[in-house]
C-alpha positions as CSV (number, residue, x, y, z in Angstrom):
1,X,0.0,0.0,0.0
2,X,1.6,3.7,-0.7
3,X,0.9,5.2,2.3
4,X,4.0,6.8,3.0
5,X,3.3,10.3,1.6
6,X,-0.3,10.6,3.1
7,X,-2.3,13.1,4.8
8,X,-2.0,11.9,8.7
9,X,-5.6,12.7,10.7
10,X,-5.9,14.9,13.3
11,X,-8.3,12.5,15.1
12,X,-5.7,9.6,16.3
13,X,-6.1,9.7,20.5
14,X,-2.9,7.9,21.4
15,X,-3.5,6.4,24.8
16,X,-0.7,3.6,24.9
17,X,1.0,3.6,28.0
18,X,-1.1,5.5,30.1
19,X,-2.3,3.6,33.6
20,X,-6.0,2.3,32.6
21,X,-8.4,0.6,35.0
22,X,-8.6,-3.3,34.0
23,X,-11.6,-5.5,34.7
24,X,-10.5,-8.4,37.1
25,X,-12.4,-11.5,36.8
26,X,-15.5,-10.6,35.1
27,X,-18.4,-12.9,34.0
28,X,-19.5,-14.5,31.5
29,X,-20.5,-11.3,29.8
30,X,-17.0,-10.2,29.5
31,X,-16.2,-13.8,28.3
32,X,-18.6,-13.4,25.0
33,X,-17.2,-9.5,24.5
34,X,-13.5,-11.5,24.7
35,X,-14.9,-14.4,22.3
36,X,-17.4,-11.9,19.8
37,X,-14.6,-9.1,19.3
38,X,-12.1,-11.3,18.1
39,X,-14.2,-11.6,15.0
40,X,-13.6,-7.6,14.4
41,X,-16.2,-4.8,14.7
42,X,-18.6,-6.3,17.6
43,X,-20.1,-3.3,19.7
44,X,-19.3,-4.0,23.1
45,X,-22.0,-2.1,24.8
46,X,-24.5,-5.3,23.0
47,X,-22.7,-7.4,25.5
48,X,-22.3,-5.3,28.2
49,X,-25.4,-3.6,28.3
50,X,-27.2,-4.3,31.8
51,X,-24.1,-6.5,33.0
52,X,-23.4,-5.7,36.8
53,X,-20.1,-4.0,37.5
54,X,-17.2,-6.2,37.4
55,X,-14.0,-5.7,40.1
56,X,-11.3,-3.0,38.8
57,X,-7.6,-3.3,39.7
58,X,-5.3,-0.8,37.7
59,X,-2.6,-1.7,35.3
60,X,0.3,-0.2,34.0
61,X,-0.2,-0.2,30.0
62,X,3.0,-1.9,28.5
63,X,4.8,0.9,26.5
64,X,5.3,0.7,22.5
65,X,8.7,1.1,21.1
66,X,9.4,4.3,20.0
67,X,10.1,3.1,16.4
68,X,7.6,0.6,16.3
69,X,5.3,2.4,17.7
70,X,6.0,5.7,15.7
71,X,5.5,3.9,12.4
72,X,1.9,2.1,14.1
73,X,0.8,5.7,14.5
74,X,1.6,6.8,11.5
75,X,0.2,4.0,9.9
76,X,-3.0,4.4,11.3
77,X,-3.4,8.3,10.9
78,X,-2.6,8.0,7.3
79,X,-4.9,5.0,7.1
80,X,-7.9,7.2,8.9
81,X,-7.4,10.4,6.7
82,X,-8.0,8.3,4.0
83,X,-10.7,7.0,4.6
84,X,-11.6,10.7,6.0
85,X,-11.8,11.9,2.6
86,X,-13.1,9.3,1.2
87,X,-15.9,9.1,3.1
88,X,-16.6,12.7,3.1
89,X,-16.7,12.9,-0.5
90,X,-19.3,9.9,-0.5
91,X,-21.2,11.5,1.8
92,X,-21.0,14.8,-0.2
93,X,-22.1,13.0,-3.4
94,X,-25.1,11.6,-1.2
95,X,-26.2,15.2,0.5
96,X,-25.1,14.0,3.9
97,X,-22.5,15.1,6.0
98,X,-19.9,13.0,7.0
99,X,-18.4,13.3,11.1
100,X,-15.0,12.2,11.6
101,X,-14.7,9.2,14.2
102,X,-11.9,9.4,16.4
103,X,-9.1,6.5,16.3
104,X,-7.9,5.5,20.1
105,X,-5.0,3.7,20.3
106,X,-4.4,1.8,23.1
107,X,-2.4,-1.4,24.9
108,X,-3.5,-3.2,27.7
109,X,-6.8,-2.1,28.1
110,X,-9.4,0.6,27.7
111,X,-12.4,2.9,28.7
112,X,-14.6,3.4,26.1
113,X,-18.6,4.7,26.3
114,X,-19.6,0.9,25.6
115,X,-18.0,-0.5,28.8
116,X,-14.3,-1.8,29.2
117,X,-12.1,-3.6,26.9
118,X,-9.0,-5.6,27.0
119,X,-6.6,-6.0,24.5
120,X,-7.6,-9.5,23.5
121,X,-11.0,-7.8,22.4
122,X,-9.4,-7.1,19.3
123,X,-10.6,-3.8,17.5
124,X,-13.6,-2.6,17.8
125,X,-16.5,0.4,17.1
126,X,-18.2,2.3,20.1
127,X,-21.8,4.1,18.7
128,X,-21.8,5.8,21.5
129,X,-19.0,7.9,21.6
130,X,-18.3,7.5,17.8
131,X,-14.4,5.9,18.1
132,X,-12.9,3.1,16.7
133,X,-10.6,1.4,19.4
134,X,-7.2,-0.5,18.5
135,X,-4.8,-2.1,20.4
136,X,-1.5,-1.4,18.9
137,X,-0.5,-5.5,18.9
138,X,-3.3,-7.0,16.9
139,X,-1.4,-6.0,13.8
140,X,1.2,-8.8,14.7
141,X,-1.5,-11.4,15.7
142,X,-3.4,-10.8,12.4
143,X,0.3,-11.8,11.0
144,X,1.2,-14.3,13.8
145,X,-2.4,-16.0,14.7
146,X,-4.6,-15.6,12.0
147,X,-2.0,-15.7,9.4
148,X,-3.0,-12.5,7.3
149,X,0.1,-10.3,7.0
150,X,0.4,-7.4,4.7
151,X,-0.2,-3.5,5.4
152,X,-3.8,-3.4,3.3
153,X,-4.7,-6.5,5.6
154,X,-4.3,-3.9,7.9
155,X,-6.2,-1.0,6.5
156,X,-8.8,-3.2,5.7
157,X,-9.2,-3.7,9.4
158,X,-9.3,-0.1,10.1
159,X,-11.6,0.1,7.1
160,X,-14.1,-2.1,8.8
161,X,-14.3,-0.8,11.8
162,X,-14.7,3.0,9.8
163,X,-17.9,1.2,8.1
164,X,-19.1,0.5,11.6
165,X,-19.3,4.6,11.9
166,X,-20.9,5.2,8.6
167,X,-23.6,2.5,9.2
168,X,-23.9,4.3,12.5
169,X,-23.9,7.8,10.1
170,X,-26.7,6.4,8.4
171,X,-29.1,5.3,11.0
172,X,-28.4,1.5,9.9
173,X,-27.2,0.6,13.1
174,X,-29.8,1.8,15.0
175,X,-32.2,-0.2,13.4
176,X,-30.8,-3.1,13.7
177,X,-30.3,-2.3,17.1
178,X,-34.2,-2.1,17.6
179,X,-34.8,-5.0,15.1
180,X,-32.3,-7.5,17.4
181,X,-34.7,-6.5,20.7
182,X,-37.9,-7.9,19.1
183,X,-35.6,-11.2,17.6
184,X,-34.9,-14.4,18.9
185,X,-31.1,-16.0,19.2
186,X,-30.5,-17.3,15.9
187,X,-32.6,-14.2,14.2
188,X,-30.4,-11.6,16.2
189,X,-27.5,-13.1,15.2
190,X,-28.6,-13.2,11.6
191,X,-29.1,-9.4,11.6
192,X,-25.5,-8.4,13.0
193,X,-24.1,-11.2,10.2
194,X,-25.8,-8.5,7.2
195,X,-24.3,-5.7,9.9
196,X,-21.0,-7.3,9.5
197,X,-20.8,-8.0,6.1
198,X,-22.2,-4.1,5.0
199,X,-18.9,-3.0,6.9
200,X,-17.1,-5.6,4.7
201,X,-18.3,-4.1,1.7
202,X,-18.1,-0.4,2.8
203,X,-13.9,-0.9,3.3
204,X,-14.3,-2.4,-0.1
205,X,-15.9,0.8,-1.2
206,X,-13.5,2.9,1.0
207,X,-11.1,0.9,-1.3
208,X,-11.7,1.9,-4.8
209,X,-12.7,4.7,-4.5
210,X,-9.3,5.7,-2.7
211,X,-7.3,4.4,-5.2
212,X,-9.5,5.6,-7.8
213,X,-8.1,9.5,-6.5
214,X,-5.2,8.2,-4.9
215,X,-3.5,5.7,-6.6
216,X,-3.1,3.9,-2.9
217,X,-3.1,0.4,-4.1
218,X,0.1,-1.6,-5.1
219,X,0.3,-5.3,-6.5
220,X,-1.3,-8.1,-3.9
221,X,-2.7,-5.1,-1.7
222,X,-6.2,-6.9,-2.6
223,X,-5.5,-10.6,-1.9
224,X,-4.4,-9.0,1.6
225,X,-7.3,-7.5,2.5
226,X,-9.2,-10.5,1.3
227,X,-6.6,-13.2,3.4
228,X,-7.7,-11.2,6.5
229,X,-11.6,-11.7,5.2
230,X,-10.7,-15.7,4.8
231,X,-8.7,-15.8,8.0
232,X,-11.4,-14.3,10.2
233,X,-15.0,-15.9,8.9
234,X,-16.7,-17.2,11.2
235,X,-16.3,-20.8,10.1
236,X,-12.5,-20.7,10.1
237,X,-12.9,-19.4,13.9
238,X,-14.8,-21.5,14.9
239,X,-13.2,-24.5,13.3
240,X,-10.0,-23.9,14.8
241,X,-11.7,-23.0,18.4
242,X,-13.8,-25.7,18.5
243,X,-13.4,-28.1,15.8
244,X,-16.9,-27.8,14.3
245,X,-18.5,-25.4,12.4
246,X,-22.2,-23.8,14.1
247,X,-23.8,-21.7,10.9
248,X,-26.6,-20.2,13.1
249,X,-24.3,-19.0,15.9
250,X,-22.3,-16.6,13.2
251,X,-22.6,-13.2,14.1
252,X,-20.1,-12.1,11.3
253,X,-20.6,-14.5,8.5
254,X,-18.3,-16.9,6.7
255,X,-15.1,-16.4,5.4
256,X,-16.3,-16.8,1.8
257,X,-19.3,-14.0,2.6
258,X,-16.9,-11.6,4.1
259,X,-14.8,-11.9,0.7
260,X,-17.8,-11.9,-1.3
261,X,-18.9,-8.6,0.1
262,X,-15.2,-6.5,0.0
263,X,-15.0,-8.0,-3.3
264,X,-18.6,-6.5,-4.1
265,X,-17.8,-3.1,-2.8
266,X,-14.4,-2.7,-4.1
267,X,-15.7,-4.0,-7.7
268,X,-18.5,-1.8,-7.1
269,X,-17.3,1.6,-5.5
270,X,-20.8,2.1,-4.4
271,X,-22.7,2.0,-1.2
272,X,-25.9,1.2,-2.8
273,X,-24.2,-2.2,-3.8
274,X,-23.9,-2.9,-0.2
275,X,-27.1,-3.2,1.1
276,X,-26.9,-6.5,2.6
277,X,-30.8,-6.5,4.2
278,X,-32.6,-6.6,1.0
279,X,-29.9,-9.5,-0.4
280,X,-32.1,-12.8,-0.4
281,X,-28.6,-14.7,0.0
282,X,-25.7,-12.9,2.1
């Protein structure tokens, strides 16, 4: 990915190494935010809504190296401004306005409006104050556990989590918010796989349209992004958690929907493309 020469956002909250209350042993409520967020993009507050406070102890936040950590940041801010303008050109084109989310940076653990998260929550959205949260070491497990290396595997990450705000932008997740209280189990579930996958497709639309102006993309920056959509579908989880495969408990969808959908909004460059509710088949 050329990222190098990019505008870096303004909106990057770098909060590694700062002393952060951690939750001490929580129930099984922090277990599923633990289990859920490592699938990307799960709003925590789902989980934690209405869950009695857990014990607090305080850690110290391990502290980045200044190199590594340096070229994280700038990573991620360059990432974020992209998608910045993106985004607000979209919305431009669509009447709307488009508000910057913030990008918190963190290790250890973290505060956010939807409750407290640990690092292995993995990155994830908040509605409710509008930021996207990222621990600064995910980018090596997405190399290291899930076996999806590559810096677009990376901005696709970011990407997703960005789609999270616009469906929030839009009144989408609100809705399906609403629709999940009236649904049973497998029906709730169902609705935050099309939430899931209309994220997927909005980083593919992120996608081509930034390198449509840009120029961003280089050779295999695609097949990235779509190894991190194969290495994190639900099936592949869940097979290598559990050894057996449980369609109706996917709350993201399967590896080959989550490449289906990037591929359809990247191919695309069109948010109308991505309207995963009306699809008969996701």
């Amino acid at each position: 990915m050329r990222w190098t020469s990019g505008r870096q956002s303004d909106n990057v909250e770098d909060q590694r190494g700062s002393r952060v209350p951690l939750v001490a042993g929580g129930g099984i409520g922090s277990i599923v935010l633990v289990l859920l967020a490592l699938y990307f993009g799960i709003d925590p507050s789902v989980v934690l809504q209405g869950q009695p406070p857990a014990q607090q102890t305080t850690q110290q936040a391990p502290a980045a190296s200044s190199r590594g950590g340096d070229e994280i940041r700038d990573f991620v801010s360059v990432v974020l401004a992209d998608t910045e303008d993106t985004w607000r050109e979209i919305f431009r084109r669509m009447n709307r306005e488009y508000i910057d989310p913030k990008l918190v940076l963190f290790s250890g653990s973290v505060q956010s409006a939807c409750g407290m998260a640990g690092a292995a929550v993995g990155p994830f959205y908040c509605p409710g104050d509008h930021k996207l949260y990222l621990d600064t070491s995910f980018f090596r497990d997405l190399r290291d556990r899930f076996g999806a290396p590559g810096d677009f595997a990376q901005a696709y990450v970011i990407a997703h989590e960005v789609g999270h705000h616009v469906q929030t932008l839009l009144g989408i997740s609100d809705k399906v918010q609403n629709a999940r209280r009236g649904a049973d189990r497998t029906q709730a579930n169902a609705l935050s796989v099309r939430l899931e996958l209309q994220a997927d497709c909005f980083a593919g639309v992120w996608a081509k349209n930034a390198d449509k102006t840009r120029h961003i993309l280089e050779e295999g920056d695609v097949d990235e992004a779509l190894g991190a959509a194969t290495a994190i579908g639900d099936d592949r989880l869940q097979k290598q958690s559990q050894g057996r495969v449980v369609p109706e408990s996917f709350t993201h969808g399967s590896s080959a929907q989550r490449v289906r959908w990037f591929q359809r909004g990247f191919e695309s460059g069109e948010v109308r493309q991505c309207d995963t509710f009306a699809a008969d088949r996701v």
